[in-house]
mmCIF file of the N, C-alpha and C atoms, coordinates in Angstrom:
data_MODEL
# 
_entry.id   MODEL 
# 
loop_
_atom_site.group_PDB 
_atom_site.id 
_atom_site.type_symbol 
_atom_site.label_atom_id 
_atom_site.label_alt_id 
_atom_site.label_comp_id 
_atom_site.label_asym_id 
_atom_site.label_entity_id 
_atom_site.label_seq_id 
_atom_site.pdbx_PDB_ins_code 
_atom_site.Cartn_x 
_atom_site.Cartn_y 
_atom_site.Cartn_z 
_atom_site.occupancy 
_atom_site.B_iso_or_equiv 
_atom_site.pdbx_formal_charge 
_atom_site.auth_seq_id 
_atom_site.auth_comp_id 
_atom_site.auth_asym_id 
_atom_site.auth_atom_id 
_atom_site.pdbx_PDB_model_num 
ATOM 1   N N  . UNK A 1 1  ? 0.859   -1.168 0.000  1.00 0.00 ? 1  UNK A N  1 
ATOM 2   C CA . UNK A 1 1  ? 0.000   0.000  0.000  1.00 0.00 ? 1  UNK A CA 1 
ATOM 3   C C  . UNK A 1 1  ? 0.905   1.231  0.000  1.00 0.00 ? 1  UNK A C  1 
ATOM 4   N N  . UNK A 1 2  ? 0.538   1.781  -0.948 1.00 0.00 ? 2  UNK A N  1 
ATOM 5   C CA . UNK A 1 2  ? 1.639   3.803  -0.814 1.00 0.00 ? 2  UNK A CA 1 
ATOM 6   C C  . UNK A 1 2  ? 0.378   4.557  -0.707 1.00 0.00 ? 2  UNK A C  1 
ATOM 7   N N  . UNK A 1 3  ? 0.811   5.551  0.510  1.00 0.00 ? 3  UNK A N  1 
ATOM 8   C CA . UNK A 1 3  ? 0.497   6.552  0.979  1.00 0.00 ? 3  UNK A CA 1 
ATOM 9   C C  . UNK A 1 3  ? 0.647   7.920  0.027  1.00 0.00 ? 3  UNK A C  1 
ATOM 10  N N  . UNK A 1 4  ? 0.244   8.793  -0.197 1.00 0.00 ? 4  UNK A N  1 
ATOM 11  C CA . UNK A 1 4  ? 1.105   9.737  -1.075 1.00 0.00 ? 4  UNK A CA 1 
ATOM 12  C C  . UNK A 1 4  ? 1.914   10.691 0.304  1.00 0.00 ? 4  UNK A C  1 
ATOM 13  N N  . UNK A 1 5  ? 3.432   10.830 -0.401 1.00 0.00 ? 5  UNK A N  1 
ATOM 14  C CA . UNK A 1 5  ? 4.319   11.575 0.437  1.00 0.00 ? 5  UNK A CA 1 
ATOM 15  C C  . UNK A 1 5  ? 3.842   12.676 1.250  1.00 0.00 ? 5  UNK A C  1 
ATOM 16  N N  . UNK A 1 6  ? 2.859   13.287 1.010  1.00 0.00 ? 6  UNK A N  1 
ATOM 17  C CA . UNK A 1 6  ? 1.817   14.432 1.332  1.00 0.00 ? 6  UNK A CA 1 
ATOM 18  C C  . UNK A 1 6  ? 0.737   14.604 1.697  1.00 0.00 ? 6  UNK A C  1 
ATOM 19  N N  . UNK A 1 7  ? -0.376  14.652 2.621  1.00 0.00 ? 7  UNK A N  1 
ATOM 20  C CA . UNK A 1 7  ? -1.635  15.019 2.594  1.00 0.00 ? 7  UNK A CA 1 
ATOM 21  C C  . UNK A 1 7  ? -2.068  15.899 1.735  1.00 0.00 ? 7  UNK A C  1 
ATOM 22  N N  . UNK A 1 8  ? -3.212  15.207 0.697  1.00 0.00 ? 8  UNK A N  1 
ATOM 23  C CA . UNK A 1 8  ? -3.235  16.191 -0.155 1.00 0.00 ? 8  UNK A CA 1 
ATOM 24  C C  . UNK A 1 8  ? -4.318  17.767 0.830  1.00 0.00 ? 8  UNK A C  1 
ATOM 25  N N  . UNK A 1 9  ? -4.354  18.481 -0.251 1.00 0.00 ? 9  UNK A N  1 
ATOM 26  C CA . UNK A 1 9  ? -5.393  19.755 0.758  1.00 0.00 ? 9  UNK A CA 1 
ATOM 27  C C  . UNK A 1 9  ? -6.350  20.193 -0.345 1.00 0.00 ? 9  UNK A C  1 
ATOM 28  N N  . UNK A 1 10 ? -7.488  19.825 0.348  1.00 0.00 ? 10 UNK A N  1 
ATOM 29  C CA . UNK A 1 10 ? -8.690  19.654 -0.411 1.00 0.00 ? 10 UNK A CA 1 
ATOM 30  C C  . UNK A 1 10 ? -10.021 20.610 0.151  1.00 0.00 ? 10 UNK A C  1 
ATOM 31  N N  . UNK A 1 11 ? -10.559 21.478 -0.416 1.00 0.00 ? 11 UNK A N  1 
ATOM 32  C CA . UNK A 1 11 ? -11.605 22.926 -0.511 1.00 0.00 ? 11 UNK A CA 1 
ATOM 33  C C  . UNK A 1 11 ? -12.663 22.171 -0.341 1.00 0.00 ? 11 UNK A C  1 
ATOM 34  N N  . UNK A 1 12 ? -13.345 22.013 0.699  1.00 0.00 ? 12 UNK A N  1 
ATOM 35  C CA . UNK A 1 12 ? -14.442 21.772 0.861  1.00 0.00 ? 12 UNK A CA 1 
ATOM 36  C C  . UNK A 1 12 ? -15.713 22.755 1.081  1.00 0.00 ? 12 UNK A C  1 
ATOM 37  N N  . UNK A 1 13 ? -15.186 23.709 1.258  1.00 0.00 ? 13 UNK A N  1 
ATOM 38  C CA . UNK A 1 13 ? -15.915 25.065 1.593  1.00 0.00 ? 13 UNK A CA 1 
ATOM 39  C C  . UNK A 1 13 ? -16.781 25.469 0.536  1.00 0.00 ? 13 UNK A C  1 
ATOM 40  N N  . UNK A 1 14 ? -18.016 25.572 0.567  1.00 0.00 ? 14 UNK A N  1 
ATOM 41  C CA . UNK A 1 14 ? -18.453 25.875 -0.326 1.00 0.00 ? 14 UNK A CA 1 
ATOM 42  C C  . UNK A 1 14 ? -19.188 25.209 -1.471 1.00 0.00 ? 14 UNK A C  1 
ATOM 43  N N  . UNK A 1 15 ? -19.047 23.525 -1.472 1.00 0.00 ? 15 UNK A N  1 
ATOM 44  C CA . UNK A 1 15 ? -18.937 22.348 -2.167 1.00 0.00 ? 15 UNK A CA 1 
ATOM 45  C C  . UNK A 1 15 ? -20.075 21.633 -1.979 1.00 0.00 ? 15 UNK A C  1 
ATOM 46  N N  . UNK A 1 16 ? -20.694 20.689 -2.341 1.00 0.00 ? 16 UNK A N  1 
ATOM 47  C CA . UNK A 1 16 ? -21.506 19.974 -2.010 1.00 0.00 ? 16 UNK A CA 1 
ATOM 48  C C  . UNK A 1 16 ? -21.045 19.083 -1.345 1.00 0.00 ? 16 UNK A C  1 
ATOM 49  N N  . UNK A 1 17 ? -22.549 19.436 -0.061 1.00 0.00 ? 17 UNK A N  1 
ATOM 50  C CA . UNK A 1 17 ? -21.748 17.964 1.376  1.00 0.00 ? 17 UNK A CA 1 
ATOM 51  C C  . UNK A 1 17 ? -22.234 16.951 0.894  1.00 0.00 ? 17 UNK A C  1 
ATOM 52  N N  . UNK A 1 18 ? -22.761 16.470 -0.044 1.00 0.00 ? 18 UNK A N  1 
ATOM 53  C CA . UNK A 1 18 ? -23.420 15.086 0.185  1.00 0.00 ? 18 UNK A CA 1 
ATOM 54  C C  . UNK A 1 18 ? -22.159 13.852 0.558  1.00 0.00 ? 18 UNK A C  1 
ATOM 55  N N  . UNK A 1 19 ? -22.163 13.329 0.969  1.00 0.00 ? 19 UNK A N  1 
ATOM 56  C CA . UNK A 1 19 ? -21.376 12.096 1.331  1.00 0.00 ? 19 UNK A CA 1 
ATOM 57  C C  . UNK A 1 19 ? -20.554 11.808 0.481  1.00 0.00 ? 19 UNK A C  1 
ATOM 58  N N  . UNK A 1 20 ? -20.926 11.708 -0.863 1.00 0.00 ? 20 UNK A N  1 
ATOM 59  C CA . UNK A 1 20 ? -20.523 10.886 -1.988 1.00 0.00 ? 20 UNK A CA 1 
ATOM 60  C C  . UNK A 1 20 ? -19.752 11.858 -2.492 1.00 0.00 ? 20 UNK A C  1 
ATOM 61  N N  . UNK A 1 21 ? -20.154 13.013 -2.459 1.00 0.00 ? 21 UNK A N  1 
ATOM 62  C CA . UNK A 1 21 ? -19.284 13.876 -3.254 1.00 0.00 ? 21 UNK A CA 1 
ATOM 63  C C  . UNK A 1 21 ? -18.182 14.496 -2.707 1.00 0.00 ? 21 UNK A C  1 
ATOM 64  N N  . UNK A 1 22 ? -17.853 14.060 -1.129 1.00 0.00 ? 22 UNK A N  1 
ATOM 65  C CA . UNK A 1 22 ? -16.901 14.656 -0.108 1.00 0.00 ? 22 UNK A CA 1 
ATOM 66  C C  . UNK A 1 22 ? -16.244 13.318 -0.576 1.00 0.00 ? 22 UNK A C  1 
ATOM 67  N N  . UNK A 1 23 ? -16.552 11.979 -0.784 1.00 0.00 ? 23 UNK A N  1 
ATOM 68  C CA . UNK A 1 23 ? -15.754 11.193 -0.850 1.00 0.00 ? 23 UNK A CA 1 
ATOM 69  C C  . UNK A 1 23 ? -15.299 11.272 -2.480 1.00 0.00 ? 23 UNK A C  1 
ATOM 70  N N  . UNK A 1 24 ? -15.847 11.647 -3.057 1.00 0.00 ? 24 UNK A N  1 
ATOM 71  C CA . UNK A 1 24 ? -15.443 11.501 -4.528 1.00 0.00 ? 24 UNK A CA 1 
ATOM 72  C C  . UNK A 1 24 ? -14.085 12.697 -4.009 1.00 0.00 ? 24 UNK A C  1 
ATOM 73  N N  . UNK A 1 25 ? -14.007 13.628 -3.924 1.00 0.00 ? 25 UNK A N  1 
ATOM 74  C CA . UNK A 1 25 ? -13.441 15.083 -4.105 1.00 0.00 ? 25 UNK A CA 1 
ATOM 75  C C  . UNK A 1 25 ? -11.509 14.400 -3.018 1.00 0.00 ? 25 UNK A C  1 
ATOM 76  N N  . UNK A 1 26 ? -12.186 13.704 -2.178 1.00 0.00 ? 26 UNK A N  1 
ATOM 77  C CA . UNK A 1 26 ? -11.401 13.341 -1.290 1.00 0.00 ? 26 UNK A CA 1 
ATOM 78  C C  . UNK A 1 26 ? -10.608 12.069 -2.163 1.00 0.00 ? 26 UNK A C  1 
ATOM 79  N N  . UNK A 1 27 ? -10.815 11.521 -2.501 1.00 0.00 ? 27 UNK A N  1 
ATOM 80  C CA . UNK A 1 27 ? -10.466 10.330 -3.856 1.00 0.00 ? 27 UNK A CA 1 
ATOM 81  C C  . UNK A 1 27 ? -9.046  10.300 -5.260 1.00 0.00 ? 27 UNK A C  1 
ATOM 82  N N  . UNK A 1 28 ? -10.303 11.131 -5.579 1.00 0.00 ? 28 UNK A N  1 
ATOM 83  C CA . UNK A 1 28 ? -9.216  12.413 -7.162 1.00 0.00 ? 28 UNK A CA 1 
ATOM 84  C C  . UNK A 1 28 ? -8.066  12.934 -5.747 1.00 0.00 ? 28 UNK A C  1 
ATOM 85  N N  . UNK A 1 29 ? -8.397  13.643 -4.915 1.00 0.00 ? 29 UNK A N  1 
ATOM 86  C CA . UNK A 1 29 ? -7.215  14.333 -4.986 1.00 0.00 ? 29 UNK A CA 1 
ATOM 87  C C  . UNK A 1 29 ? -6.037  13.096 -3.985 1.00 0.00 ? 29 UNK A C  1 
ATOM 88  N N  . UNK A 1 30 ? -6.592  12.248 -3.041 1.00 0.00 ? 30 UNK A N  1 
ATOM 89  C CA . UNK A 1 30 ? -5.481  11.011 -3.286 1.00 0.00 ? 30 UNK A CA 1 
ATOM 90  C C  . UNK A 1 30 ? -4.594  10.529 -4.148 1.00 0.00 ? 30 UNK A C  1 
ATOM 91  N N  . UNK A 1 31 ? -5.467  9.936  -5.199 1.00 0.00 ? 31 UNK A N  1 
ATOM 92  C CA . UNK A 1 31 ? -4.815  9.695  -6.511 1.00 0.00 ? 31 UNK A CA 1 
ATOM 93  C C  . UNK A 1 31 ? -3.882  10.617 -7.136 1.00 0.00 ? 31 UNK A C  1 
ATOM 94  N N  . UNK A 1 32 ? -4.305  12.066 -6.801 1.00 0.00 ? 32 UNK A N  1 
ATOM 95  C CA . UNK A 1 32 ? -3.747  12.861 -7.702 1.00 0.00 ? 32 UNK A CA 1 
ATOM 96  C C  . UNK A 1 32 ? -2.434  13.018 -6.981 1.00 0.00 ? 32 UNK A C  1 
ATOM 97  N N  . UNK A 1 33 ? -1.834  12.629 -5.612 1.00 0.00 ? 33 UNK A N  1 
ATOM 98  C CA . UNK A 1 33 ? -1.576  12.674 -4.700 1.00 0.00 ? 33 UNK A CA 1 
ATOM 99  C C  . UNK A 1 33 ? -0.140  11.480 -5.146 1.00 0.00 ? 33 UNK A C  1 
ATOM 100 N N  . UNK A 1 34 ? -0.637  10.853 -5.465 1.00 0.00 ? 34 UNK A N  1 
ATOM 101 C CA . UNK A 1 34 ? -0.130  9.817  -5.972 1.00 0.00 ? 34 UNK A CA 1 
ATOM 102 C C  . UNK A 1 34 ? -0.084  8.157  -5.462 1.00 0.00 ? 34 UNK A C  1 
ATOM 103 N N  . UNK A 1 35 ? -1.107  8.057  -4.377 1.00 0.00 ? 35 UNK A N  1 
ATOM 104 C CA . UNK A 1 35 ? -1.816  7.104  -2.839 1.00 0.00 ? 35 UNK A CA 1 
ATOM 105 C C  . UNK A 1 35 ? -2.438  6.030  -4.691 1.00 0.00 ? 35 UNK A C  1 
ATOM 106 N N  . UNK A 1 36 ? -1.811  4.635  -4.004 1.00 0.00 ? 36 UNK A N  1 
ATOM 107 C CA . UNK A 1 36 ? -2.171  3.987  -4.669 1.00 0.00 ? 36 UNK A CA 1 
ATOM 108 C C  . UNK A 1 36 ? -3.982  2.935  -4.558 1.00 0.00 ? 36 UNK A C  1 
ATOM 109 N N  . UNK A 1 37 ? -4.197  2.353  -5.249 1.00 0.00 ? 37 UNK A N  1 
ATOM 110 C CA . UNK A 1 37 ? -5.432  1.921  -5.300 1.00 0.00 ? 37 UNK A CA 1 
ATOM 111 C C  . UNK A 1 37 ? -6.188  1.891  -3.865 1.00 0.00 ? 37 UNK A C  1 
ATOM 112 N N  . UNK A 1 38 ? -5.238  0.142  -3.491 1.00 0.00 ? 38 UNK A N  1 
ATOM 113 C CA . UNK A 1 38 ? -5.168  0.006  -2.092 1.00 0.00 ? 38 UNK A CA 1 
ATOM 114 C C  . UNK A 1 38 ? -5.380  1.115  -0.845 1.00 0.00 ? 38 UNK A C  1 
ATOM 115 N N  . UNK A 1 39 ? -4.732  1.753  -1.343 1.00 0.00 ? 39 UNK A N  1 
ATOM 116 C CA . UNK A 1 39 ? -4.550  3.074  0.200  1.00 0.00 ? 39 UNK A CA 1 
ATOM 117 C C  . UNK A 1 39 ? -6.512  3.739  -0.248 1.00 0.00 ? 39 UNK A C  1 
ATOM 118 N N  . UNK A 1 40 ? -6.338  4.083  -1.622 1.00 0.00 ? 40 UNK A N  1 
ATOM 119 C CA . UNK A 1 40 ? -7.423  4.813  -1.778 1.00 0.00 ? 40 UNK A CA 1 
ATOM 120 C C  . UNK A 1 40 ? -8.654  3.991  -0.917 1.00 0.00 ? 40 UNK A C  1 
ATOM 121 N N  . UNK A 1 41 ? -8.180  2.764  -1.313 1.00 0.00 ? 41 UNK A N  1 
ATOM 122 C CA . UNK A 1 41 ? -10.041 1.774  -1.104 1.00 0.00 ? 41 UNK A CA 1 
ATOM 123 C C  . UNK A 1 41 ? -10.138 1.717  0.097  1.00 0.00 ? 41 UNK A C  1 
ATOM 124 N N  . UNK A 1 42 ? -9.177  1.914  0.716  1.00 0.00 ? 42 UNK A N  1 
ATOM 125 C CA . UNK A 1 42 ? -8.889  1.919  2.937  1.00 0.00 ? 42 UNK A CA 1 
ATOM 126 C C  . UNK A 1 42 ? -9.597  2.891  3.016  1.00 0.00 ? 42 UNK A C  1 
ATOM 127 N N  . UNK A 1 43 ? -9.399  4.273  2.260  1.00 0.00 ? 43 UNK A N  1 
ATOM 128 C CA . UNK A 1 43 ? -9.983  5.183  3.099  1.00 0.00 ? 43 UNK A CA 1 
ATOM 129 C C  . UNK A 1 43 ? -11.417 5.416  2.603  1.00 0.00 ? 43 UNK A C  1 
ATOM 130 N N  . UNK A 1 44 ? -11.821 5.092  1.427  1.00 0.00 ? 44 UNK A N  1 
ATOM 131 C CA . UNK A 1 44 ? -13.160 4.573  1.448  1.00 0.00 ? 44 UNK A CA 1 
ATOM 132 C C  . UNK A 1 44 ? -14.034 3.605  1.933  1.00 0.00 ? 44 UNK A C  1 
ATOM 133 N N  . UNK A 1 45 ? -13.388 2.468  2.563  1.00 0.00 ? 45 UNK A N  1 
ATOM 134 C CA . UNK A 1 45 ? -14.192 2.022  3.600  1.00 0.00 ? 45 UNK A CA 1 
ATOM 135 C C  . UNK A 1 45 ? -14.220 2.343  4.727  1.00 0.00 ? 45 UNK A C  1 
ATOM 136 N N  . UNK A 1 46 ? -13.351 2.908  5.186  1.00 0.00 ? 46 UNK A N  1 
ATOM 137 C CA . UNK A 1 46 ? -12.782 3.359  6.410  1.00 0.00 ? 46 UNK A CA 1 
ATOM 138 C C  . UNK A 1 46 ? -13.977 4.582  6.372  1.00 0.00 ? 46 UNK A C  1 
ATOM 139 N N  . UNK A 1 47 ? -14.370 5.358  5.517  1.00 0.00 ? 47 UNK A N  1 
ATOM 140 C CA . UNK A 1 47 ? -15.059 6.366  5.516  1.00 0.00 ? 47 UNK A CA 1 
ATOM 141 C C  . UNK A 1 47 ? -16.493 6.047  5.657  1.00 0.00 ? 47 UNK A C  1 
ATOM 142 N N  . UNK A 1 48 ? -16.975 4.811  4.907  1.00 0.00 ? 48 UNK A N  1 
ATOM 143 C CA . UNK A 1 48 ? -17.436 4.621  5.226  1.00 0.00 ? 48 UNK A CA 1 
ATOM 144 C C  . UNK A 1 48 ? -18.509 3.875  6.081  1.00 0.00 ? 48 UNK A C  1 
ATOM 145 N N  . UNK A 1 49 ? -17.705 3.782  7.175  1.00 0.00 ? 49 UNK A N  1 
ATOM 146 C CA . UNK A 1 49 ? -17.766 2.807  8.420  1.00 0.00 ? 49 UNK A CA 1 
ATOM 147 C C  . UNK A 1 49 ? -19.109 3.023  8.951  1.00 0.00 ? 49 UNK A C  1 
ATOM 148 N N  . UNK A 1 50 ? -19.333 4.983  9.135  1.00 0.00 ? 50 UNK A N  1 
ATOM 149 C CA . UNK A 1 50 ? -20.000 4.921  10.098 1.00 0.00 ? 50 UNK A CA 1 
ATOM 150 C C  . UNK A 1 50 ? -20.955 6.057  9.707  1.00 0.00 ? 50 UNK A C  1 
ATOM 151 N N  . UNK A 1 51 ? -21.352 7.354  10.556 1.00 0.00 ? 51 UNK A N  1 
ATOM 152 C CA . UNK A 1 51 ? -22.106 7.987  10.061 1.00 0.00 ? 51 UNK A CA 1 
ATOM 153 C C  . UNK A 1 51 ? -21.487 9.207  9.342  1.00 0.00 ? 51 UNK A C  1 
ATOM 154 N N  . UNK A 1 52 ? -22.104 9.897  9.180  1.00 0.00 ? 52 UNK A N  1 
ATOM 155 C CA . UNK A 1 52 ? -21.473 11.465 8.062  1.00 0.00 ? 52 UNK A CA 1 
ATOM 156 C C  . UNK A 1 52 ? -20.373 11.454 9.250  1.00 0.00 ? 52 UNK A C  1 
ATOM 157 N N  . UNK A 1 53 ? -20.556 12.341 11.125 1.00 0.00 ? 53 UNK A N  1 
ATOM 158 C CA . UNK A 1 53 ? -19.421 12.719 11.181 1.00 0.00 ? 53 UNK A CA 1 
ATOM 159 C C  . UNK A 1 53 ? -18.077 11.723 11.128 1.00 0.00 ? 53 UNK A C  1 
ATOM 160 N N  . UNK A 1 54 ? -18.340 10.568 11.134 1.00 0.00 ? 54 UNK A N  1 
ATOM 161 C CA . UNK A 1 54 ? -17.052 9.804  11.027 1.00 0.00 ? 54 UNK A CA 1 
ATOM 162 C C  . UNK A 1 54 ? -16.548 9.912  9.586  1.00 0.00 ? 54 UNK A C  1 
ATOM 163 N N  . UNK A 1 55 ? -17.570 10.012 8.319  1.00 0.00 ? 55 UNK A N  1 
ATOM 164 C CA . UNK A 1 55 ? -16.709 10.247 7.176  1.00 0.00 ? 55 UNK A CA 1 
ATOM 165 C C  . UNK A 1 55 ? -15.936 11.754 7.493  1.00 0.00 ? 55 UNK A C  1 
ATOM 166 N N  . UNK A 1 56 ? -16.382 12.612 7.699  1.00 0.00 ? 56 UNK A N  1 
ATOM 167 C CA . UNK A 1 56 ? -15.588 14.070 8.442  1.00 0.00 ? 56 UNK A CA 1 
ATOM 168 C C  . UNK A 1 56 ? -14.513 13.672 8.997  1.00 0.00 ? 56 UNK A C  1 
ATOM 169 N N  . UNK A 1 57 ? -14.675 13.223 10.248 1.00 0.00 ? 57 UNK A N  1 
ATOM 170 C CA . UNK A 1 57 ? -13.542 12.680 10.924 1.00 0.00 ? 57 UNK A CA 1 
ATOM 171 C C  . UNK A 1 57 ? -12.168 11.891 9.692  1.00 0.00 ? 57 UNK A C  1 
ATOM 172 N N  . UNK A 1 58 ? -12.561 11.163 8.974  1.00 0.00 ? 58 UNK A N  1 
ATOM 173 C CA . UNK A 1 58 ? -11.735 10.130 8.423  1.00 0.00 ? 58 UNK A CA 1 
ATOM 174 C C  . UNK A 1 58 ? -10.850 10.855 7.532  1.00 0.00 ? 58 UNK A C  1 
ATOM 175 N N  . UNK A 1 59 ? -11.941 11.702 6.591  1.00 0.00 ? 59 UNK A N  1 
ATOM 176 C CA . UNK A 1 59 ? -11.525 12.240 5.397  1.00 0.00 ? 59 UNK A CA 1 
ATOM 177 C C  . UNK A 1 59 ? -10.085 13.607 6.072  1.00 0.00 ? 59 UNK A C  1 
ATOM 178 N N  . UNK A 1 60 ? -10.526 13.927 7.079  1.00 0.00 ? 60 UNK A N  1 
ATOM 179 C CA . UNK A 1 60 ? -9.337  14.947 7.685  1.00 0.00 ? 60 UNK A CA 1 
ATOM 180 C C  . UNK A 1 60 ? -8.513  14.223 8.147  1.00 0.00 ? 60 UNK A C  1 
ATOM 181 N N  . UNK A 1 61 ? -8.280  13.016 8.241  1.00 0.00 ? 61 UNK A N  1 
ATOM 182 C CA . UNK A 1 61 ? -7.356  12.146 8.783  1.00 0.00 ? 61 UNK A CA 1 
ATOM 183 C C  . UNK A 1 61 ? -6.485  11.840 7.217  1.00 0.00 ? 61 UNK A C  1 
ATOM 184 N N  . UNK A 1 62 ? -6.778  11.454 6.174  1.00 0.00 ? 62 UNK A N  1 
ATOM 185 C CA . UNK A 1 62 ? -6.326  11.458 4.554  1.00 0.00 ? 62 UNK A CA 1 
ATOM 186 C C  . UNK A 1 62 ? -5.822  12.758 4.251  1.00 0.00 ? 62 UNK A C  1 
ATOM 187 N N  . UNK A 1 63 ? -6.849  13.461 4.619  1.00 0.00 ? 63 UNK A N  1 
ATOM 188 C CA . UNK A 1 63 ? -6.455  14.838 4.112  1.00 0.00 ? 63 UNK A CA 1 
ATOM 189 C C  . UNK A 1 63 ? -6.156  16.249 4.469  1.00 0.00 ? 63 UNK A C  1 
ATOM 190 N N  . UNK A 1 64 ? -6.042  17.151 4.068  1.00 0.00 ? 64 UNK A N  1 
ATOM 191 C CA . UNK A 1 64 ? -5.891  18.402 4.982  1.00 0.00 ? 64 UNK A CA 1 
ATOM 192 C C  . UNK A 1 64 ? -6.951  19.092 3.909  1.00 0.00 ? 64 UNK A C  1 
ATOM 193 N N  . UNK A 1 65 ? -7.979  19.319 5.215  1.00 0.00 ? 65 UNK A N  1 
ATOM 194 C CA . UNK A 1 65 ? -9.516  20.200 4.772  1.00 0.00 ? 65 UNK A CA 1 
ATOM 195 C C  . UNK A 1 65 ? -10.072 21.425 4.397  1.00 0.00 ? 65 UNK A C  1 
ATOM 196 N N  . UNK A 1 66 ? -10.250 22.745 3.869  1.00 0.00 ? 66 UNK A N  1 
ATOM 197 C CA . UNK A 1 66 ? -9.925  23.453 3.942  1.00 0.00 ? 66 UNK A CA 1 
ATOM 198 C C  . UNK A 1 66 ? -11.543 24.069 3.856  1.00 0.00 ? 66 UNK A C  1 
# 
């Protein structure tokens, strides 16, 4: 599993909260990140474990939120 060297930092402000689209937005910029498949699919289940605030919680744990 690769991590990307970086947390990517990702604009949520302003964005649509729906679930899917915090996880889509959170995803692309992994990848873009350079976080391989594996890492990606962790933090999509991982996200979605539980309710919205745990995807919150998770996705700031991948990423830096802005």
């Amino acid at each position: 599993m690769r991590a990307p060297e970086e947390r990517p930092v990702v604009k949520l402000t302003g964005s649509d909260g729906n679930a899917f689209a915090v996880m889509g937005k959170i995803k692309q910029a992994l990848q873009r990140a350079g976080a391989d498949k594996e890492y990606v699919n962790q933090y999509i289940s991982e996200a979605m474990s539980g309710d919205y605030n745990n995807l919150l919680v998770v996705s700031m744990e991948y990423a830096e939120i802005q």
